[in-house]
N, CA, C and O atoms as a printed pandas DataFrame, in Angstrom:
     atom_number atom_name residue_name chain_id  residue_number  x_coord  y_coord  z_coord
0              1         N          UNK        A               1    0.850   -1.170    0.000
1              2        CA          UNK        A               1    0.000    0.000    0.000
2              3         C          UNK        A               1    0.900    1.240    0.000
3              4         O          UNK        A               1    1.835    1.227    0.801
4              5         N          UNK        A               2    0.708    2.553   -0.972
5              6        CA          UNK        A               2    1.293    3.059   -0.784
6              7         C          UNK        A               2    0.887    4.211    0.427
7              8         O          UNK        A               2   -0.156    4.647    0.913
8              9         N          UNK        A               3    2.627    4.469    0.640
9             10        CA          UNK        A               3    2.622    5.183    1.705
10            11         C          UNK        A               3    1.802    6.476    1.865
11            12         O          UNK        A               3    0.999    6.834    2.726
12            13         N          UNK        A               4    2.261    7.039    0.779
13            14        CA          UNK        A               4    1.396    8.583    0.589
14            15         C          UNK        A               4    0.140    8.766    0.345
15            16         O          UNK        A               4   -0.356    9.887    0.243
16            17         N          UNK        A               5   -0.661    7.411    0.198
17            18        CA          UNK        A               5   -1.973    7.460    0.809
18            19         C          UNK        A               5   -2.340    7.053    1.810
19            20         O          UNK        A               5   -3.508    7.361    2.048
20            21         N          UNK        A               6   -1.694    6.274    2.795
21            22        CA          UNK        A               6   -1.599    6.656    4.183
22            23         C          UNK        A               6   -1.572    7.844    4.912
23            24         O          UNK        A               6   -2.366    8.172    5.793
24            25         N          UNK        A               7   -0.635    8.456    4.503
25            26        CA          UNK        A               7   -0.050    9.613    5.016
26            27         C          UNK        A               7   -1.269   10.505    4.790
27            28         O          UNK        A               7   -1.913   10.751    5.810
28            29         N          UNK        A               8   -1.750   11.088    3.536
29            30        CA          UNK        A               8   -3.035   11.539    3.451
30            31         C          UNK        A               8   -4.414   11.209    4.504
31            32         O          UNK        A               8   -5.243   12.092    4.723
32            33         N          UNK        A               9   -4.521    9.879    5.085
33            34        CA          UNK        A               9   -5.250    9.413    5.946
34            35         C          UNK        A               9   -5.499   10.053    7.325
35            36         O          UNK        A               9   -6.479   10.397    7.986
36            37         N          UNK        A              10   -4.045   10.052    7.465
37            38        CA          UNK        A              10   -3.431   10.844    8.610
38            39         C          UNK        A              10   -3.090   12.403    8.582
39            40         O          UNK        A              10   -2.505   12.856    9.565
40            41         N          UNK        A              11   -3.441   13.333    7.430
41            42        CA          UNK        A              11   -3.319   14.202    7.310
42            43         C          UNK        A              11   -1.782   14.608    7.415
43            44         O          UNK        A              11   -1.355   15.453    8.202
44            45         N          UNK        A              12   -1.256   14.113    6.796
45            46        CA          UNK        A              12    0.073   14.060    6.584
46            47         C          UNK        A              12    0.830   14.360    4.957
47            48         O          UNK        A              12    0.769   13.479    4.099
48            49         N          UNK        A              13    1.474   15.596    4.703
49            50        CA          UNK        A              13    2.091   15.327    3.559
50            51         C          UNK        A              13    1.369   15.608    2.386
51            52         O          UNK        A              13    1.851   15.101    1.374
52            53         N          UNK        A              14    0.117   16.426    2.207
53            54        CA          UNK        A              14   -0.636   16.591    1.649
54            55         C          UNK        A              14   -0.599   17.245    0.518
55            56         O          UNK        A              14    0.293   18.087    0.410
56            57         N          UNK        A              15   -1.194   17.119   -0.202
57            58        CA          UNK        A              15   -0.459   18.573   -1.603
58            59         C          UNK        A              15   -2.513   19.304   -1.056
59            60         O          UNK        A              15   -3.646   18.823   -1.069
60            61         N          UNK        A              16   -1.810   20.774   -0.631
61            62        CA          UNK        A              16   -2.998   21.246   -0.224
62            63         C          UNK        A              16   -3.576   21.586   -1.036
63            64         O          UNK        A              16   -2.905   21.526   -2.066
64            65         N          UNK        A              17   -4.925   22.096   -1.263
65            66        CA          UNK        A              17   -5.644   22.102   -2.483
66            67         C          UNK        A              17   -7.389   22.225   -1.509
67            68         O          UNK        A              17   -7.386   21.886   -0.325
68            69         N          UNK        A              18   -8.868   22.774   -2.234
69            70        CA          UNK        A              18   -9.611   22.926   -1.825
70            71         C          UNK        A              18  -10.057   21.317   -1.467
71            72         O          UNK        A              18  -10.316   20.948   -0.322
72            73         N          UNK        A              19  -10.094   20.491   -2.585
73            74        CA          UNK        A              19  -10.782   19.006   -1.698
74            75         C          UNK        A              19   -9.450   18.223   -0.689
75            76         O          UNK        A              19   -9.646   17.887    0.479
76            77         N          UNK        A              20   -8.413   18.076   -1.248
77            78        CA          UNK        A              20   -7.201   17.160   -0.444
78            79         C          UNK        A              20   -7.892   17.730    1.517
79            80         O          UNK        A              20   -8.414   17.047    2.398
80            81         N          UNK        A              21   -7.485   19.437    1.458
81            82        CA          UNK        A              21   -7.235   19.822    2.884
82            83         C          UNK        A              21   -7.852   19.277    3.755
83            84         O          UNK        A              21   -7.462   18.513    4.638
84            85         N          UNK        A              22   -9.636   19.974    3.336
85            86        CA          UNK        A              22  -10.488   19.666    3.637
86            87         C          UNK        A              22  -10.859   17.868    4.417
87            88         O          UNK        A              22  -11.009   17.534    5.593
88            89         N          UNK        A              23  -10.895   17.063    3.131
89            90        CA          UNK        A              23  -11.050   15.726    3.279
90            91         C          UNK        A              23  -10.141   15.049    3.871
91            92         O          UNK        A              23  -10.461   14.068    4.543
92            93         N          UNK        A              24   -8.564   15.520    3.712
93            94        CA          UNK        A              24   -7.838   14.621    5.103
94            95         C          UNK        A              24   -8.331   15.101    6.174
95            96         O          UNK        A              24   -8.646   14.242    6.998
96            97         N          UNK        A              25   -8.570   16.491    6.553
97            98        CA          UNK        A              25   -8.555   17.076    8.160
98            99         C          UNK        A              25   -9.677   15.825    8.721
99           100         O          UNK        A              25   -9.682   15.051    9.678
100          101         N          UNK        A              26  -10.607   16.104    7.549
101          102        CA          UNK        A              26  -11.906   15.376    8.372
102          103         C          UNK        A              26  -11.382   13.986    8.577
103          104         O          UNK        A              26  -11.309   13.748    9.782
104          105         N          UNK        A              27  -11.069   13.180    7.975
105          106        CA          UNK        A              27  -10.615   11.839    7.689
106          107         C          UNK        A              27  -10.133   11.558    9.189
107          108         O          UNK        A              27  -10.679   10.832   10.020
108          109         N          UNK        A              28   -8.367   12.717    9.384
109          110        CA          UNK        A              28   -8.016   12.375   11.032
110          111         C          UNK        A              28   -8.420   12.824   11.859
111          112         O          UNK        A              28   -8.096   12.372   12.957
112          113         N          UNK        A              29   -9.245   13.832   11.790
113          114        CA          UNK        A              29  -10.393   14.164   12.879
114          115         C          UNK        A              29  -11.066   12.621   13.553
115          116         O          UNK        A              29  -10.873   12.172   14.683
116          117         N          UNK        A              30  -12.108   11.876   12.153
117          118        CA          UNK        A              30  -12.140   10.652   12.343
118          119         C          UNK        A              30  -11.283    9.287   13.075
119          120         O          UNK        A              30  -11.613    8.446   13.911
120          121         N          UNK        A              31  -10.353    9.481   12.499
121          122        CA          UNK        A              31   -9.242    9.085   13.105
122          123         C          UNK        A              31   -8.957    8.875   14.600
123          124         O          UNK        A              31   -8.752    7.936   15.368
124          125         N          UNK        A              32   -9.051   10.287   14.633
125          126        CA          UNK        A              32   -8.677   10.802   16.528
126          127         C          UNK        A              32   -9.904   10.008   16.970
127          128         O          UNK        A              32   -9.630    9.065   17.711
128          129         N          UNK        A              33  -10.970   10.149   16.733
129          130        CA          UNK        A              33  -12.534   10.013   17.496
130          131         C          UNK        A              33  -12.195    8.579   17.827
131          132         O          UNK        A              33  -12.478    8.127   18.936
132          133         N          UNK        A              34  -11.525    7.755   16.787
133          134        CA          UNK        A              34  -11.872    6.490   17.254
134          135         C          UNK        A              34  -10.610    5.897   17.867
135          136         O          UNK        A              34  -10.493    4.697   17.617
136          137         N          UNK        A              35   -9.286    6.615   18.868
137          138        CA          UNK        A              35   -8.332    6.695   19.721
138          139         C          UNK        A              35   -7.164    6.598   18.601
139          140         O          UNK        A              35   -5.998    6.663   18.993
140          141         N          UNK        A              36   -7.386    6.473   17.481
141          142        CA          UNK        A              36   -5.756    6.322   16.935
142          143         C          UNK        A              36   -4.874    7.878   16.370
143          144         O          UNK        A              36   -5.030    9.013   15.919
144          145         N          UNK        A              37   -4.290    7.276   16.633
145          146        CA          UNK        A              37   -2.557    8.752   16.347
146          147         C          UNK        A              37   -1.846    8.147   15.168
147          148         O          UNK        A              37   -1.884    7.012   14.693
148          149         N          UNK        A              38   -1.048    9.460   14.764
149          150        CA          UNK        A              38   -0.219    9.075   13.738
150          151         C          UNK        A              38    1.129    8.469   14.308
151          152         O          UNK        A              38    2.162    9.116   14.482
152          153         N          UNK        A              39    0.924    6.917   14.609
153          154        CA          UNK        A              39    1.499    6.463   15.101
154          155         C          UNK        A              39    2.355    4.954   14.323
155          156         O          UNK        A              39    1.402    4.482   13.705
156          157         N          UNK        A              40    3.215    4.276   14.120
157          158        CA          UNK        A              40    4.052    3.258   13.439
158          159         C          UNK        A              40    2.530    1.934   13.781
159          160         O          UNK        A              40    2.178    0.937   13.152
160          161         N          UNK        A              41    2.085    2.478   14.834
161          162        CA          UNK        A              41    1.107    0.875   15.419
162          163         C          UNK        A              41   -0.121    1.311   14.730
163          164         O          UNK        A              41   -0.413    0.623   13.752
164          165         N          UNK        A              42   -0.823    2.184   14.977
165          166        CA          UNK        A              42   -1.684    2.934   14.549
166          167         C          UNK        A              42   -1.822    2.463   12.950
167          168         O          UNK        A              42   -2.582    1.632   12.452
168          169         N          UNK        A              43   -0.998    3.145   12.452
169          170        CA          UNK        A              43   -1.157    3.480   10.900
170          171         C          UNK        A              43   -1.535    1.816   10.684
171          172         O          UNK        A              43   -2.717    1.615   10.405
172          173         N          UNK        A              44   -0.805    0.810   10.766
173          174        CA          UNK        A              44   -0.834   -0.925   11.175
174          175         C          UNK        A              44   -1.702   -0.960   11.296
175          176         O          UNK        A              44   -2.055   -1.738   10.409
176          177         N          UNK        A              45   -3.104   -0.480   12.151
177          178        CA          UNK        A              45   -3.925   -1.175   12.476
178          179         C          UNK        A              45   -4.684   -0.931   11.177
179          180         O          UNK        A              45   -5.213   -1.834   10.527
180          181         N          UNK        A              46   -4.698    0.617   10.786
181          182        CA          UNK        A              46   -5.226    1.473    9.738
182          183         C          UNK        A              46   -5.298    0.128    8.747
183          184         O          UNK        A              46   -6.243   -0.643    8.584
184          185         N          UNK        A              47   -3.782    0.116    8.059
185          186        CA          UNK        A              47   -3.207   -0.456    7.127
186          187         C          UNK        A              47   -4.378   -2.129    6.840
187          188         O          UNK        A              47   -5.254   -2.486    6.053
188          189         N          UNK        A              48   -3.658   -2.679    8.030
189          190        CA          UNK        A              48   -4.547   -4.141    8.264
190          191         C          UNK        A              48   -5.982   -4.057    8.153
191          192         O          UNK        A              48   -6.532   -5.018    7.615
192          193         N          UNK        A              49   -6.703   -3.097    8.555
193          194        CA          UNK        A              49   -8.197   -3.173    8.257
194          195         C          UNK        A              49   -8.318   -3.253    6.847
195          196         O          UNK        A              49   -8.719   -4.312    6.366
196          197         N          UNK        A              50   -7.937   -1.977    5.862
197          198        CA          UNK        A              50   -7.886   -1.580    5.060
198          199         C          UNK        A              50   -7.526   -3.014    3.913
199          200         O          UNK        A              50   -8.296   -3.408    3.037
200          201         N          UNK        A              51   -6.255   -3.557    4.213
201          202        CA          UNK        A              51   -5.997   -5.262    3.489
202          203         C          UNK        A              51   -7.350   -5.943    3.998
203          204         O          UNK        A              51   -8.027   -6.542    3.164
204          205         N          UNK        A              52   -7.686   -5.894    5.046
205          206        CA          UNK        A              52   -8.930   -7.133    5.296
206          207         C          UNK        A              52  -10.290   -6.720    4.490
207          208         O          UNK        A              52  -10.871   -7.664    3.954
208          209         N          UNK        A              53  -10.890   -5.368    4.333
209          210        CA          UNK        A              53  -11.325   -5.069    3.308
210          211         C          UNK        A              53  -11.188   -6.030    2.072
211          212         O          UNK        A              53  -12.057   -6.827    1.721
212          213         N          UNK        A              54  -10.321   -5.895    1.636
213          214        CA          UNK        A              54   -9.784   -6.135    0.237
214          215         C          UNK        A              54  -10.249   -7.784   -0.012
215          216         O          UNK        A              54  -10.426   -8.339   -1.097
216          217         N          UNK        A              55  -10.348   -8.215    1.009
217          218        CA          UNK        A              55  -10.396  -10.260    0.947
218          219         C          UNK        A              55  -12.305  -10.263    1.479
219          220         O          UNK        A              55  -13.108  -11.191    1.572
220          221         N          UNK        A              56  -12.396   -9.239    1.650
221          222        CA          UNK        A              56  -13.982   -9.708    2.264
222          223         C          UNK        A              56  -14.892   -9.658    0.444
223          224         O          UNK        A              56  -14.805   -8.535   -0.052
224          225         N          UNK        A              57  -15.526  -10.515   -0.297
225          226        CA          UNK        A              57  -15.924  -10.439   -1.456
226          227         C          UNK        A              57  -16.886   -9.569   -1.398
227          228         O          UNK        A              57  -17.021   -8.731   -2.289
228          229         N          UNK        A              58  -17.581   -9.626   -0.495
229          230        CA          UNK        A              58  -19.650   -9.422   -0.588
230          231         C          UNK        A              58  -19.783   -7.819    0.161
231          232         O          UNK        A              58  -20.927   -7.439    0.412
232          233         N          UNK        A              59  -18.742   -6.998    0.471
233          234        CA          UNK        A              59  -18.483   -5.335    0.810
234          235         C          UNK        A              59  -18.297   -4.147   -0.334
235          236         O          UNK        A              59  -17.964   -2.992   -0.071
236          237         N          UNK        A              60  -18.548   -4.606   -1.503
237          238        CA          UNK        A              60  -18.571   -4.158   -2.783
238          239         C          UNK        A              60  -19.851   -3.180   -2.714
239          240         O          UNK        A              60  -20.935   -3.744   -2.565
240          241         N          UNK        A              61  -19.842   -1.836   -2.803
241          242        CA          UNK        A              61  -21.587   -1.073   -2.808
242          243         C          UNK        A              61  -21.633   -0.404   -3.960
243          244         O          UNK        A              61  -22.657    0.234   -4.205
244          245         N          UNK        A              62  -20.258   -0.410   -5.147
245          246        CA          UNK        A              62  -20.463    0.872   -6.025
246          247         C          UNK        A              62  -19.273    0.362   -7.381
247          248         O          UNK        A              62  -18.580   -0.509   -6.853
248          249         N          UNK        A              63  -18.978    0.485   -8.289
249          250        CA          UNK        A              63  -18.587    0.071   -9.223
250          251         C          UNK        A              63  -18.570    0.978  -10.424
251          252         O          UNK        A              63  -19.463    0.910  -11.269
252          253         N          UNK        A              64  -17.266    2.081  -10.539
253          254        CA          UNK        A              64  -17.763    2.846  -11.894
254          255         C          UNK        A              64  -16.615    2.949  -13.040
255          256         O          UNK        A              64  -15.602    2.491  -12.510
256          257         N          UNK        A              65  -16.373    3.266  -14.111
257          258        CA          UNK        A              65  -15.190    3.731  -14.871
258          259         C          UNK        A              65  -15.234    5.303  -14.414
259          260         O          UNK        A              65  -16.204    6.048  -14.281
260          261         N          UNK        A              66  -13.567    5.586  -14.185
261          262        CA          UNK        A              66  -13.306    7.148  -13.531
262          263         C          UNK        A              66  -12.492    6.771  -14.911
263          264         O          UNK        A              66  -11.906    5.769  -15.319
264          265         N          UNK        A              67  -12.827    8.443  -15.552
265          266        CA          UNK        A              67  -11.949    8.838  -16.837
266          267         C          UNK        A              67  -11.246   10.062  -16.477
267          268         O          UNK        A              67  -11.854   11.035  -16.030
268          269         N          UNK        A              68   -9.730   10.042  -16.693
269          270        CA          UNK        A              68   -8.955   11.004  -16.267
270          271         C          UNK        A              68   -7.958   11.278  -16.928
271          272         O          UNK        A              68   -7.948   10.610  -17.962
272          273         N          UNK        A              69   -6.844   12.145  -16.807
273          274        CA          UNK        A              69   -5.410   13.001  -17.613
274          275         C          UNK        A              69   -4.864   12.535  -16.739
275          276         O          UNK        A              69   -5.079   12.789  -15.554
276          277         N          UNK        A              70   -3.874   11.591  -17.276
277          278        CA          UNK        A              70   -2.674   11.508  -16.081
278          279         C          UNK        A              70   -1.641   12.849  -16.421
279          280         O          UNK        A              70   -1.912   13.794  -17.161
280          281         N          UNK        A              71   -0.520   12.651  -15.734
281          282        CA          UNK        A              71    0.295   13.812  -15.793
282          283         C          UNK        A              71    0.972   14.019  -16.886
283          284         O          UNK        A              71    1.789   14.940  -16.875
284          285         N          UNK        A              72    0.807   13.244  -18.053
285          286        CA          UNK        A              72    1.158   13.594  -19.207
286          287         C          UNK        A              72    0.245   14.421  -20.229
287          288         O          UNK        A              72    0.624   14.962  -21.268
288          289         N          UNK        A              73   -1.051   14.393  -19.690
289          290        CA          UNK        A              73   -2.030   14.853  -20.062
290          291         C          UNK        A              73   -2.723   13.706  -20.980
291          292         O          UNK        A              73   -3.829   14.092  -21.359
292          293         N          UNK        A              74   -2.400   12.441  -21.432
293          294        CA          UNK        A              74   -3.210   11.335  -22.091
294          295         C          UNK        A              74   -4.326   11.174  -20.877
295          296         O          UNK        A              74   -4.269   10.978  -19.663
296          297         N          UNK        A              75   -5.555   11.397  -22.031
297          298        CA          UNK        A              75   -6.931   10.062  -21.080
298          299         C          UNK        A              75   -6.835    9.167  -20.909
299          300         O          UNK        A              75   -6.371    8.332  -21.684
300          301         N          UNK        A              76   -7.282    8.972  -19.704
301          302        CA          UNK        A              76   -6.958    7.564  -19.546
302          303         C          UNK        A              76   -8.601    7.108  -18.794
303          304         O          UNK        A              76   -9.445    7.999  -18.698
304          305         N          UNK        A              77   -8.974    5.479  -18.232
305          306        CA          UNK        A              77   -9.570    5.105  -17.776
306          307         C          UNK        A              77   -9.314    4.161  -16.579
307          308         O          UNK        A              77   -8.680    3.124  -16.773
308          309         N          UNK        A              78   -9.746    4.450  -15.442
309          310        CA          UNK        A              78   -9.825    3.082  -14.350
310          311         C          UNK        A              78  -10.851    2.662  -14.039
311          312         O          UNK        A              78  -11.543    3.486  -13.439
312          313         N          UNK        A              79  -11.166    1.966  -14.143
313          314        CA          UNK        A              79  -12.348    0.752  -12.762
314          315         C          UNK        A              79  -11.998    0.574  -11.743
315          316         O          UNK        A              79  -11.114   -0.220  -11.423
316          317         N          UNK        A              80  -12.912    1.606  -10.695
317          318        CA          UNK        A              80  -12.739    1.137   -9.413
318          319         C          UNK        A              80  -14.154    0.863   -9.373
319          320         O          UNK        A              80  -15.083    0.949  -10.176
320          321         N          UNK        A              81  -13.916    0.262   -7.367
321          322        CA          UNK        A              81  -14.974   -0.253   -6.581
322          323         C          UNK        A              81  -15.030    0.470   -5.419
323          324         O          UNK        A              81  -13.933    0.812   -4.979
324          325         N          UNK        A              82  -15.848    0.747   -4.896
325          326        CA          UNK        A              82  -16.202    1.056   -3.600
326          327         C          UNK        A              82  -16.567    0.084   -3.061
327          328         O          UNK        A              82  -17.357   -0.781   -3.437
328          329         N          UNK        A              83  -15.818    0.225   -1.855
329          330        CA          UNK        A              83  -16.462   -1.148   -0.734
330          331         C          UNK        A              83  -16.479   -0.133    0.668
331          332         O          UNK        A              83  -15.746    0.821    0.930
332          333         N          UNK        A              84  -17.651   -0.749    1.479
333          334        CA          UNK        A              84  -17.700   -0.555    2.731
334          335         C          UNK        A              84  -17.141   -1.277    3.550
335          336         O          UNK        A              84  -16.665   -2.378    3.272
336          337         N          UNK        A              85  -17.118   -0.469    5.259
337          338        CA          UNK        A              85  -16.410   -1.711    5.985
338          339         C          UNK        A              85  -16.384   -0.777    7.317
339          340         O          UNK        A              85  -16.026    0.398    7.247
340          341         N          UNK        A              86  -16.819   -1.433    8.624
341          342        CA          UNK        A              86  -16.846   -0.782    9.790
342          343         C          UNK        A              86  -15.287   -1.239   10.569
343          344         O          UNK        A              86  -14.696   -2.319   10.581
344          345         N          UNK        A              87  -14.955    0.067   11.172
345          346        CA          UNK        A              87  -13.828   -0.125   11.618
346          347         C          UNK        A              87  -14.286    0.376   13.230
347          348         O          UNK        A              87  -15.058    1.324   13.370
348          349         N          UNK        A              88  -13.667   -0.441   14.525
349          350        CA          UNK        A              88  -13.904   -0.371   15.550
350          351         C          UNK        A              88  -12.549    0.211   16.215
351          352         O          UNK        A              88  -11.494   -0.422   16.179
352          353         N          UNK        A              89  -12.670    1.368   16.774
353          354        CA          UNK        A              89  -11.541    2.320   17.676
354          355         C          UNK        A              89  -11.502    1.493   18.613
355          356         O          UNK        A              89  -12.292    0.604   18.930
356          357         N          UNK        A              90   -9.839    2.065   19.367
357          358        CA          UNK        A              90   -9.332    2.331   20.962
358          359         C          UNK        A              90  -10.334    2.318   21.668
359          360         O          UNK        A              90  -10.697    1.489   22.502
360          361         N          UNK        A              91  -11.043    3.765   21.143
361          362        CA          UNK        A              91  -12.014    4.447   21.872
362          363         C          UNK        A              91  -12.974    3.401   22.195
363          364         O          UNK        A              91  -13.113    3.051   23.367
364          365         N          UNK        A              92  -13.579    2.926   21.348
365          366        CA          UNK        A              92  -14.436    1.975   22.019
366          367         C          UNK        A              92  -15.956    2.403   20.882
367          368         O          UNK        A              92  -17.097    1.941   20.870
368          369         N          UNK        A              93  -15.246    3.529   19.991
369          370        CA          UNK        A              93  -16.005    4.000   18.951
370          371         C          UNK        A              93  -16.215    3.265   17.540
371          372         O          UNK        A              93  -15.399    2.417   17.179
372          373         N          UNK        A              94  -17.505    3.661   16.616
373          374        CA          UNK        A              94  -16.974    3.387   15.454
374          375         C          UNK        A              94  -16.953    4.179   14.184
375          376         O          UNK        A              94  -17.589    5.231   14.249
376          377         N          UNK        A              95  -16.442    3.949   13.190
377          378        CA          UNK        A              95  -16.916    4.389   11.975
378          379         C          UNK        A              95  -16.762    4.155   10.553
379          380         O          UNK        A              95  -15.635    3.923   10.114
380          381         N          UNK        A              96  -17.703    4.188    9.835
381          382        CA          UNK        A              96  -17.681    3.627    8.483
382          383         C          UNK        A              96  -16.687    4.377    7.479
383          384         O          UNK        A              96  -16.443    5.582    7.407
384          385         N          UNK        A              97  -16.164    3.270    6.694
385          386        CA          UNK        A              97  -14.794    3.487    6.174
386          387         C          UNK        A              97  -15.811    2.929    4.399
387          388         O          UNK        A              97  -16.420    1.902    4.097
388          389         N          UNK        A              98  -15.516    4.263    3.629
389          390        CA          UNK        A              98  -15.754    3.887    2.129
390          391         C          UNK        A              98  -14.009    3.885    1.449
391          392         O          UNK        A              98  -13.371    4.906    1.191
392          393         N          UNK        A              99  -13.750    3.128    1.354
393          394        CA          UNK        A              99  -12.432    2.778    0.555
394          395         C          UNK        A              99  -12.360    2.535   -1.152
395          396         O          UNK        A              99  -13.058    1.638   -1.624
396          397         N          UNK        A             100  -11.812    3.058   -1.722
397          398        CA          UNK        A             100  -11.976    3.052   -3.296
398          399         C          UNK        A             100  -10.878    2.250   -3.940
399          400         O          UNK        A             100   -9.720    2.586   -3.692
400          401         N          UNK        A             101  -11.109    1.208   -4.757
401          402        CA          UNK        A             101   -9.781    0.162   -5.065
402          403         C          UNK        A             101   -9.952    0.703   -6.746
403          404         O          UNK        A             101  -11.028    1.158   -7.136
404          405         N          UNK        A             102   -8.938    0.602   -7.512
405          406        CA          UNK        A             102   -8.730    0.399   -8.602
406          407         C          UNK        A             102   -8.423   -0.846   -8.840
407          408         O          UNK        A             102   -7.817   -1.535   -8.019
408          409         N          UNK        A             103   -8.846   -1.308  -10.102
409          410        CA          UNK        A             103   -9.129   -3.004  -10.833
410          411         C          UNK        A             103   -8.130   -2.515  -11.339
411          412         O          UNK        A             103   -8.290   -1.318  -11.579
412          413         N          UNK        A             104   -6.749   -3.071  -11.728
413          414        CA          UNK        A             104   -5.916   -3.241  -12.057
414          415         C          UNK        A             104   -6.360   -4.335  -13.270
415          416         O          UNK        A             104   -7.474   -4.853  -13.345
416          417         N          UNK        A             105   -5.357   -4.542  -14.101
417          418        CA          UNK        A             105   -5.646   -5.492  -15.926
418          419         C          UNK        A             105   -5.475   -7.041  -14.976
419          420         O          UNK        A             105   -6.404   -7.849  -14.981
420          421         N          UNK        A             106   -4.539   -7.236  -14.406
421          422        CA          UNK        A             106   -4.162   -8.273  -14.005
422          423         C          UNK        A             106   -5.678   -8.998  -12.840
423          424         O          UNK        A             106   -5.941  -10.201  -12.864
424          425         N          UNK        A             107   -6.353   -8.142  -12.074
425          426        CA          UNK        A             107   -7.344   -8.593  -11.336
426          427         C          UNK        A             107   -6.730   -8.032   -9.573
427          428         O          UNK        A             107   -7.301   -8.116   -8.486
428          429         N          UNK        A             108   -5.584   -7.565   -9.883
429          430        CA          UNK        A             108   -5.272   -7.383   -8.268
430          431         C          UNK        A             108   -5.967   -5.523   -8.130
431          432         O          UNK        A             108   -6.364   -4.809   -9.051
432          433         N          UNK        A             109   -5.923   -5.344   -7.282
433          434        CA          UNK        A             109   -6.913   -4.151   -6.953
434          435         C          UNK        A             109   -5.886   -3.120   -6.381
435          436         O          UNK        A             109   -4.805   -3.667   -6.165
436          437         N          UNK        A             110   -5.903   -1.969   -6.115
437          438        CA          UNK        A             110   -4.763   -0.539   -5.574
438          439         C          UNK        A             110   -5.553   -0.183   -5.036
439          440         O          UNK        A             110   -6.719   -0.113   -5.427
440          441         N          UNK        A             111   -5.062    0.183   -3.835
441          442        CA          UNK        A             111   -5.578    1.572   -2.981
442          443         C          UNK        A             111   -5.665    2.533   -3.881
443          444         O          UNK        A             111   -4.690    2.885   -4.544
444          445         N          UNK        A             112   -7.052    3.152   -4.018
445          446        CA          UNK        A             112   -6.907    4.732   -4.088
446          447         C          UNK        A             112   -7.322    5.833   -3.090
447          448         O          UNK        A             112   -6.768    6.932   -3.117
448          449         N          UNK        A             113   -8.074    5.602   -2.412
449          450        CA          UNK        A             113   -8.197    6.714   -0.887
450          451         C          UNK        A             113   -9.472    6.036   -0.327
451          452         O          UNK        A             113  -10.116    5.191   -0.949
452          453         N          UNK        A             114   -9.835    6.587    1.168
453          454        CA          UNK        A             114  -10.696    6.559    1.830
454          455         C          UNK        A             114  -11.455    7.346    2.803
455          456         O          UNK        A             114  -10.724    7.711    3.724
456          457         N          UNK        A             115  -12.698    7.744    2.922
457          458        CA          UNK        A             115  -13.107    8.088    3.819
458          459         C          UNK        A             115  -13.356    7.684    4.969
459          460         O          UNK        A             115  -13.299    6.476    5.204
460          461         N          UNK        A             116  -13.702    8.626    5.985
461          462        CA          UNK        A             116  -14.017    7.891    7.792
462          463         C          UNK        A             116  -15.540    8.600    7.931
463          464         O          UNK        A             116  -15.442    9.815    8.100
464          465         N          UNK        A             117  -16.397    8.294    7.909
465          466        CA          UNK        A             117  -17.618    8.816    8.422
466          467         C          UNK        A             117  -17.853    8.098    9.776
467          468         O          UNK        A             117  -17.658    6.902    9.992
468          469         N          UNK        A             118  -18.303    9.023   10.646
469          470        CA          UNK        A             118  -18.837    8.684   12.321
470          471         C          UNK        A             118  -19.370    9.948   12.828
471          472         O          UNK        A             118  -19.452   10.863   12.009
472          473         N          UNK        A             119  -19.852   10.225   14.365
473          474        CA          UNK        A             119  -20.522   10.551   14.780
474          475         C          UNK        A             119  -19.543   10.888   16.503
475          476         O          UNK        A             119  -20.135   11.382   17.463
């Protein structure tokens, strides 16, 4: 997984911008609520939910082609998925995690970011 979408998770390292700022703050706001820090164990636990996601089949809620310019400026296309998945805090809190995978040609899937919604 890459790192720098971790780091984004954690509000870390961000290329600031009107949606990035915004959507990490909230993300480790989330974060905090449910006892974790930007921490080596922490991010681990992050990390490990996030892989267990990935093996659960039947957490799939959304499925679209995203058409985009990579940095060369060619269009391009991905297939991702949205999957849901409740993640249980320190705290003793919870909150729902929408995670977005890209379908890769081969069938293996990439992180592309996630949200934390809770209460």
């Amino acid at each position: 997984m890459d790192k720098r979408k971790i780091d984004y998770l954690f509000n870390q390292n961000i290329a600031s911008d009107a949606h990035n700022t915004p959507r990490a703050a909230s993300n480790f706001q989330q974060i905090q609520r449910l006892g974790f820090w930007n921490t080596s164990e922490d991010r681990e636990i992050i990390i490990d939910h996030l892989q267990q996601v990935m093996q659960t089949p039947n957490n799939i809620t959304q499925e679209f082609t995203k058409t985009f310019r990579d940095r060369t400026g060619i269009v391009k296309e991905a297939k991702i998925e949205v999957r849901e998945s409740l993640l249980a805090g320190r705290s003793g809190k919870f909150a729902k995690v929408k995670s977005s995978w890209e379908i890769m040609t081969d069938g293996t899937r990439r992180f592309v970011s996630a949200e934390f919604y809770g209460s």
